[in-house]
MMTF fields as JSON, N, C-alpha, C and O atoms, coordinates in Angstrom:
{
  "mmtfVersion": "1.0.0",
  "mmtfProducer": "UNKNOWN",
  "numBonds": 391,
  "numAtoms": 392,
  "numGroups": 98,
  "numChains": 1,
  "numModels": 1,
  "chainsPerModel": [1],
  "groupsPerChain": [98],
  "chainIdList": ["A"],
  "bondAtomList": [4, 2, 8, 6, 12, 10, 16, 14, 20, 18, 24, 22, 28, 26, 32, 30, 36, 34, 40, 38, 44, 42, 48, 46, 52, 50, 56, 54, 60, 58, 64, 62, 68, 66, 72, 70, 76, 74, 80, 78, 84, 82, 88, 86, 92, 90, 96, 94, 100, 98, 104, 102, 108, 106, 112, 110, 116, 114, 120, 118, 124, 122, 128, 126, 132, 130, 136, 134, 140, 138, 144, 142, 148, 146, 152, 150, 156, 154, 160, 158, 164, 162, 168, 166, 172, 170, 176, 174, 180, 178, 184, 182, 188, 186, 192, 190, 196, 194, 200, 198, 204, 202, 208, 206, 212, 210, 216, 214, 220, 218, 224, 222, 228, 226, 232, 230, 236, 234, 240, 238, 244, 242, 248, 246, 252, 250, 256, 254, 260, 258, 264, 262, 268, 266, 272, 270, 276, 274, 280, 278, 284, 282, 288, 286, 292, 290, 296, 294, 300, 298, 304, 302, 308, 306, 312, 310, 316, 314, 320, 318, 324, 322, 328, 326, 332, 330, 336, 334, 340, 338, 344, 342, 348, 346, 352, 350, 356, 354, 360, 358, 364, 362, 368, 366, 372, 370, 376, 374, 380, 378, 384, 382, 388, 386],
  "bondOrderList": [1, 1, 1, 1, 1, 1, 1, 1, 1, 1, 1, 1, 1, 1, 1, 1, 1, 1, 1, 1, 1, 1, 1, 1, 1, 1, 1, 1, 1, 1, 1, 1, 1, 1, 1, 1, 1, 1, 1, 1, 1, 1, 1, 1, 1, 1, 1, 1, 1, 1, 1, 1, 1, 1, 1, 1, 1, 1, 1, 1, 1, 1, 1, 1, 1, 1, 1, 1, 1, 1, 1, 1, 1, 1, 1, 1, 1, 1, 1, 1, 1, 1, 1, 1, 1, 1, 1, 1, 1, 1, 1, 1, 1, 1, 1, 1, 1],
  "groupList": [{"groupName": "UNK", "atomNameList": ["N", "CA", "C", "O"], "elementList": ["N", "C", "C", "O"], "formalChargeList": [0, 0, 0, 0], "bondAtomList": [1, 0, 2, 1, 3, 2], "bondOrderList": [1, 1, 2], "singleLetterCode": "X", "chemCompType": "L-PEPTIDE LINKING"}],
  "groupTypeList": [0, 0, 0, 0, 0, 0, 0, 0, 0, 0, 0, 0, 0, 0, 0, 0, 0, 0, 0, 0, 0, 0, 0, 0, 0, 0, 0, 0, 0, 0, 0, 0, 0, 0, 0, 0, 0, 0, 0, 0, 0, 0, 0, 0, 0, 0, 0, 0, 0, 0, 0, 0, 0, 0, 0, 0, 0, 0, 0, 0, 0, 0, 0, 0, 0, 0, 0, 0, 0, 0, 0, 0, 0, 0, 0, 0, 0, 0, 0, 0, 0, 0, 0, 0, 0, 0, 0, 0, 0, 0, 0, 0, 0, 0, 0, 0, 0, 0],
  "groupIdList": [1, 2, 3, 4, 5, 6, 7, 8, 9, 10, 11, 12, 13, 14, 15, 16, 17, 18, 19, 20, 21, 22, 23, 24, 25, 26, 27, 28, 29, 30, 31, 32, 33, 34, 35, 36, 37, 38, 39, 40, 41, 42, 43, 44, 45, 46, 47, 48, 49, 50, 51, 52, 53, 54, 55, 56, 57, 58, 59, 60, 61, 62, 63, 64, 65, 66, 67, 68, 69, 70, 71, 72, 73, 74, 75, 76, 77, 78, 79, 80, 81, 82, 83, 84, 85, 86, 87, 88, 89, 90, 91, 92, 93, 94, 95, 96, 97, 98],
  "secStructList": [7, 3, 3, 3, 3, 3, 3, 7, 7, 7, 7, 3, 3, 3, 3, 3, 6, 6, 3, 3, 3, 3, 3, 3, 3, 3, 3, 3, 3, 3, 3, 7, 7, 7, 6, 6, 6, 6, 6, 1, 1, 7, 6, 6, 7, 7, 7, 3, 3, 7, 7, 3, 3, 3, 3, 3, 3, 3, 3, 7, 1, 1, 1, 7, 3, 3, 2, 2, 2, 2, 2, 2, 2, 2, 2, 7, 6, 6, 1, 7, 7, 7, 1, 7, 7, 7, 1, 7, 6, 6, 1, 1, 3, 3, 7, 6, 6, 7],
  "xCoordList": [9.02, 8.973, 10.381, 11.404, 10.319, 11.904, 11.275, 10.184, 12.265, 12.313, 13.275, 14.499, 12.43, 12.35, 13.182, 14.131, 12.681, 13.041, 13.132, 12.657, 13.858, 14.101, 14.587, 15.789, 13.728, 14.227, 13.637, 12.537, 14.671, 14.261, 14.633, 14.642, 15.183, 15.792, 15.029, 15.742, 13.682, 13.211, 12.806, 12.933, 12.389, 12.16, 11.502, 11.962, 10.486, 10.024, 8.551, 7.738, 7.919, 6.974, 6.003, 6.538, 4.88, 3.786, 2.811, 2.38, 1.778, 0.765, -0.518, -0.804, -0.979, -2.643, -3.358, -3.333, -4.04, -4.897, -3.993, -2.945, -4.799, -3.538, -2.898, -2.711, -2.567, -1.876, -0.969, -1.245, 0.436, 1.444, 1.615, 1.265, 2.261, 2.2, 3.422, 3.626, 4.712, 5.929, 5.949, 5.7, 6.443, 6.886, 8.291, 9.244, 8.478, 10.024, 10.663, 11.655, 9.651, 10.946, 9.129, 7.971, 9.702, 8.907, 9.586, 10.804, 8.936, 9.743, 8.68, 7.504, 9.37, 8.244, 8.995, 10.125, 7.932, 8.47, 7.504, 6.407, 7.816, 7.203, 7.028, 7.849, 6.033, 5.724, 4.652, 3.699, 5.275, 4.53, 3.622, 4.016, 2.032, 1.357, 1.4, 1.74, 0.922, 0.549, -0.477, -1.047, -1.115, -2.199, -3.347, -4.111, -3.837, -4.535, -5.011, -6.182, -3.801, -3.722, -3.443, -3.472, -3.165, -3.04, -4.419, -4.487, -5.348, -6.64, -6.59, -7.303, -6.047, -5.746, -5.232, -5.828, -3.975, -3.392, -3.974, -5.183, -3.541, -4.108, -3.301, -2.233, -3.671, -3.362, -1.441, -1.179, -0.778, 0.422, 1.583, 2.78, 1.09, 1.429, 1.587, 0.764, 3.004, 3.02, 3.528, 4.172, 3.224, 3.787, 2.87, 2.225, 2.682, 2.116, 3.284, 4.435, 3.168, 3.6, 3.415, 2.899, 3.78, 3.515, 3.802, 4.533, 3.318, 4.286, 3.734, 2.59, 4.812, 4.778, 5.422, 6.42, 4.507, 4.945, 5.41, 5.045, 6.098, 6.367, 6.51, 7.517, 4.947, 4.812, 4.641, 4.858, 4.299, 4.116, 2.762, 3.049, 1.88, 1.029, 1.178, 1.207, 1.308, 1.058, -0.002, -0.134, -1.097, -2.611, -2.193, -1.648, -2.62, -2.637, -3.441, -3.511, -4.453, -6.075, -6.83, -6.091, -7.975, -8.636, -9.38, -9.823, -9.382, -9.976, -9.403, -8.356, -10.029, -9.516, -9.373, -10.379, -8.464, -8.183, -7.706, -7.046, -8.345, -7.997, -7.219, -7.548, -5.998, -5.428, -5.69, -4.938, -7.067, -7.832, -8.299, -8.694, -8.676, -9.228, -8.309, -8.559, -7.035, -5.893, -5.289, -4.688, -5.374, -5.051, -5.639, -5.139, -6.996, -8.468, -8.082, -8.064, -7.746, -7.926, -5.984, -5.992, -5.272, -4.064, -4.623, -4.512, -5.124, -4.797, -5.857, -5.386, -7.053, -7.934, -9.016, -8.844, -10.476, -11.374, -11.395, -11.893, -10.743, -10.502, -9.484, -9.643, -8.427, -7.393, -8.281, -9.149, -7.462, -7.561, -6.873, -5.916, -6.924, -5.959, -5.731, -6.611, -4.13, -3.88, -3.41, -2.652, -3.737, -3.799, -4.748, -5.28, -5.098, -6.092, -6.204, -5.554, -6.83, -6.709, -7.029, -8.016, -5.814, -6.054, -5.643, -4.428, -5.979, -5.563, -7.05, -8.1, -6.518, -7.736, -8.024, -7.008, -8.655, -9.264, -8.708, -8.842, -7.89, -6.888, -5.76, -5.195, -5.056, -3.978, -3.973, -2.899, -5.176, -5.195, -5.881, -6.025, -6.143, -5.796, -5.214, -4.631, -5.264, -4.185, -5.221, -6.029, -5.171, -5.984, -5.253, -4.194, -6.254, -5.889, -4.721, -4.566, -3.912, -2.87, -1.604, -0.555, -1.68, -0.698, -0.137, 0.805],
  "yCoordList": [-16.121, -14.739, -14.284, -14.722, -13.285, -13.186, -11.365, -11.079, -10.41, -9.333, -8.616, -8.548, -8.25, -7.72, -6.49, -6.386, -5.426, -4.027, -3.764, -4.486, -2.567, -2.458, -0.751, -0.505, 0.255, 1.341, 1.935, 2.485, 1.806, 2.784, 3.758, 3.988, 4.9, 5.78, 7.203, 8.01, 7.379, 8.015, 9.474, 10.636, 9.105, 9.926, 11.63, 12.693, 11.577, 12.44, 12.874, 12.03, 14.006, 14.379, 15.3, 16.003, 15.312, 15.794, 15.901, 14.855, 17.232, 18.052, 17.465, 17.823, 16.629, 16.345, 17.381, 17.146, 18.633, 18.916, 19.527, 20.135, 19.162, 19.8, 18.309, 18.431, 17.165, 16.542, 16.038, 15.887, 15.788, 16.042, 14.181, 13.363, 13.963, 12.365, 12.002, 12.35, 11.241, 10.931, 9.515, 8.583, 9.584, 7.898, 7.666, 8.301, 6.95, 6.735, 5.739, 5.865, 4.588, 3.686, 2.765, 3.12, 1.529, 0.846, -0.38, -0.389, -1.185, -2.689, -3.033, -2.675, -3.962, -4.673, -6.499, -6.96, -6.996, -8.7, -9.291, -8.74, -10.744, -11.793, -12.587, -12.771, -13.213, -14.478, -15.172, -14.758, -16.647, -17.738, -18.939, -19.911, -18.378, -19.332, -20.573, -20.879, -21.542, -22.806, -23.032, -22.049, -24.218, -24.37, -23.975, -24.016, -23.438, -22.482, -21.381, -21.036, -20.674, -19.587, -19.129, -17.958, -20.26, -20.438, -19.876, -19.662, -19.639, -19.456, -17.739, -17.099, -17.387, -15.772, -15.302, -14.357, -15.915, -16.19, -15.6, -15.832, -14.825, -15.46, -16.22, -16.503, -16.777, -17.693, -17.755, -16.946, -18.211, -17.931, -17.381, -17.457, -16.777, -16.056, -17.19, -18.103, -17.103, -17.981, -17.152, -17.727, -16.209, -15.219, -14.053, -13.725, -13.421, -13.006, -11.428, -11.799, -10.148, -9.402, -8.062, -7.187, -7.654, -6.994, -5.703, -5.598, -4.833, -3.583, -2.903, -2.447, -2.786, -2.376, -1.072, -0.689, -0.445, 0.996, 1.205, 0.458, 2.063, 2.434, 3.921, 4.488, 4.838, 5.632, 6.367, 5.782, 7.449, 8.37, 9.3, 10.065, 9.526, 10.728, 11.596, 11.079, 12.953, 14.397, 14.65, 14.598, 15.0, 15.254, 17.091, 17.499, 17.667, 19.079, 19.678, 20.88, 18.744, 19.502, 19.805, 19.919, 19.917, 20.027, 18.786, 18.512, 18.085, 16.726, 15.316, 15.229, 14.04, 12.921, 12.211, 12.16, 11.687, 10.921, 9.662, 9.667, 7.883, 6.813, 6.641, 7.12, 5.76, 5.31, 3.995, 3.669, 3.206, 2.35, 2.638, 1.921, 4.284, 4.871, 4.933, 4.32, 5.78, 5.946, 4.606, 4.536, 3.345, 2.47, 1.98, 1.809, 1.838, 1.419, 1.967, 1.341, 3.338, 3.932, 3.767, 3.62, 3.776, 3.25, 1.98, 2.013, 1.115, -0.159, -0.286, -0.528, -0.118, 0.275, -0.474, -1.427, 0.137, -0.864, -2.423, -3.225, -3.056, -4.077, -5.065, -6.274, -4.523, -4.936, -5.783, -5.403, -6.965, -8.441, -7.575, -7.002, -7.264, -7.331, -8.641, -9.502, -8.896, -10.029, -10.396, -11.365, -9.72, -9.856, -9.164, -8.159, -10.069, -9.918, -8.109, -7.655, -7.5, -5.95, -6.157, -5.845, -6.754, -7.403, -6.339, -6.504, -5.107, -4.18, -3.198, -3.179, -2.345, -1.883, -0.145, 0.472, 0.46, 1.333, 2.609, 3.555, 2.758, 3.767, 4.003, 5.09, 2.506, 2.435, 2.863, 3.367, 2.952, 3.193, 5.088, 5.802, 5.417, 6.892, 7.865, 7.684, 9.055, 10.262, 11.554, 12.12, 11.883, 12.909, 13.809, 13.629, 15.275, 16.624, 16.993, 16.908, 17.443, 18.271, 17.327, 17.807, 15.615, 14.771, 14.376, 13.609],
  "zCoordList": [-2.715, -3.115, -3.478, -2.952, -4.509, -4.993, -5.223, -5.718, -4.734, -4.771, -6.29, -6.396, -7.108, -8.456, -8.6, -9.377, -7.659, -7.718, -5.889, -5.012, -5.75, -4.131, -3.916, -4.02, -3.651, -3.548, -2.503, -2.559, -1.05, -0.235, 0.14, 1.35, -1.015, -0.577, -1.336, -1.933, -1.249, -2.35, -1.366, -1.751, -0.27, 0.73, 0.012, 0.43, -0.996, -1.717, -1.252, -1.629, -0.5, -0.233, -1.159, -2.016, -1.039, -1.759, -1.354, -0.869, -1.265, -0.326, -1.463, -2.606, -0.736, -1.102, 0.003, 1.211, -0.616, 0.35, 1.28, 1.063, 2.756, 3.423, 3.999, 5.209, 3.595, 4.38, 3.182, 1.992, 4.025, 3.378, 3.317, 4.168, 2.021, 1.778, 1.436, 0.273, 2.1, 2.005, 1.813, 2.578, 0.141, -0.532, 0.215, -0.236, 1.142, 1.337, 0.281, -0.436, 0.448, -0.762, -1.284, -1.062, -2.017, -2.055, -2.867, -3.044, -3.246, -3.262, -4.216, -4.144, -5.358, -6.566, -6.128, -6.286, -5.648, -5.348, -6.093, -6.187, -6.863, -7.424, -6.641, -5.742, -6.737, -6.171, -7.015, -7.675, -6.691, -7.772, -6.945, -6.3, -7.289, -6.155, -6.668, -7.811, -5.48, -5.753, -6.217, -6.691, -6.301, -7.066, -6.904, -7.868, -5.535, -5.659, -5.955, -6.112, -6.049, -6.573, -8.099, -8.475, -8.92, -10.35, -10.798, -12.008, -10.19, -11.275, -11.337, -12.111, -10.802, -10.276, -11.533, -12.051, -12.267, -13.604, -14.618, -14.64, -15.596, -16.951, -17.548, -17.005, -18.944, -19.36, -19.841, -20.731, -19.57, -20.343, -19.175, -19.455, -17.736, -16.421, -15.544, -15.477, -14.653, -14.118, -12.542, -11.664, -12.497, -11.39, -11.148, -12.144, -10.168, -9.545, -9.353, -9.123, -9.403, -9.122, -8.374, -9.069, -6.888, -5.41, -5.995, -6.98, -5.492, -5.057, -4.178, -4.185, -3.12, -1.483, -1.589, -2.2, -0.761, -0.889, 0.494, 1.401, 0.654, 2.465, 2.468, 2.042, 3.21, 2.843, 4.592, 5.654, 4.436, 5.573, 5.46, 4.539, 5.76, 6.333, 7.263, 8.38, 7.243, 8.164, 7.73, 6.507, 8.534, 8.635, 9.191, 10.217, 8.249, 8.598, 8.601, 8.859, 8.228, 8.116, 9.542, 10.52, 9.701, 10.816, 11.321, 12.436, 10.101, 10.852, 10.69, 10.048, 11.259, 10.969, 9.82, 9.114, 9.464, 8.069, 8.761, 9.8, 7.671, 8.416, 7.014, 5.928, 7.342, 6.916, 5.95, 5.032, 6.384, 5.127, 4.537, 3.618, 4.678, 3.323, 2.212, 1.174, 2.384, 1.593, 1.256, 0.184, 2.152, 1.375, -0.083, -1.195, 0.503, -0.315, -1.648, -2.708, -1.436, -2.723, -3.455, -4.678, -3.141, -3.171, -4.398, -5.624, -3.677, -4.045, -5.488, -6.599, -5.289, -6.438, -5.826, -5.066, -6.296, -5.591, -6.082, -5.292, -7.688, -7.618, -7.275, -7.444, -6.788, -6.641, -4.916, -4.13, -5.048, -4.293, -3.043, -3.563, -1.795, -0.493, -0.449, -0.441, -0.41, 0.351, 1.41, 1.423, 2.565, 4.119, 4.608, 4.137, 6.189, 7.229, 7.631, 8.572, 7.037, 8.216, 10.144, 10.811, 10.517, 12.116, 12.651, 12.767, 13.143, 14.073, 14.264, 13.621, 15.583, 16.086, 15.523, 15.843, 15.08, 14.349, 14.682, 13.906, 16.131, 16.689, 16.223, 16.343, 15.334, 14.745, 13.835, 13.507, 12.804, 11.48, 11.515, 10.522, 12.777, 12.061, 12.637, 13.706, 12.047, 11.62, 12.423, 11.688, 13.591, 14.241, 13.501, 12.9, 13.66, 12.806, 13.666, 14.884, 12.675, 13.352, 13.439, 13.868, 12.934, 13.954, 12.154, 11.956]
}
């Protein structure tokens, strides 16, 4: 993996609703799979390209918001996840008010 772009200093907030959504930085990295991952490709592509966001939620509303929702939709419903969601369902949300 080789890191493309690198900005964590963006620290810029914005009110969806009532919960407030802070981009701090985010990072664009390449990476070039092995042969398994070549079919992922189109034709002529020999790299694969990330972008990691590192973001924040304030829940100001009255109720719960999970955090795999906002990913889900972040990412697009076709976009591939490429890691395990291994954590327990307390971690991923945002009680009202928090």
């Amino acid at each position: 993996m080789k890191i493309v772009f690198n900005n964590e200093q963006i620290d810029e907030t914005k009110a969806l609703g009532d919960v407030n959504v802070t981009l701090k930085g985010y990072q664009i990295t390449e990476f070039t799979p092995g042969s398994k991952g070549k079919d992922r490709l189109s034709e002529g592509e020999n790299t694969i390209r990330f972008l990691i966001a590192d973001f924040a939620l304030e829940n100001n509303s009255v109720e719960l918001i999970s955090k795999i929702n906002v990913t889900e939709l972040m990412a697009g419903e076709e976009a591939p996840l490429p890691f395990d969601f291994n954590f327990s369902t307390e971690e991923m949300e945002i009680p009202a008010g928090k």
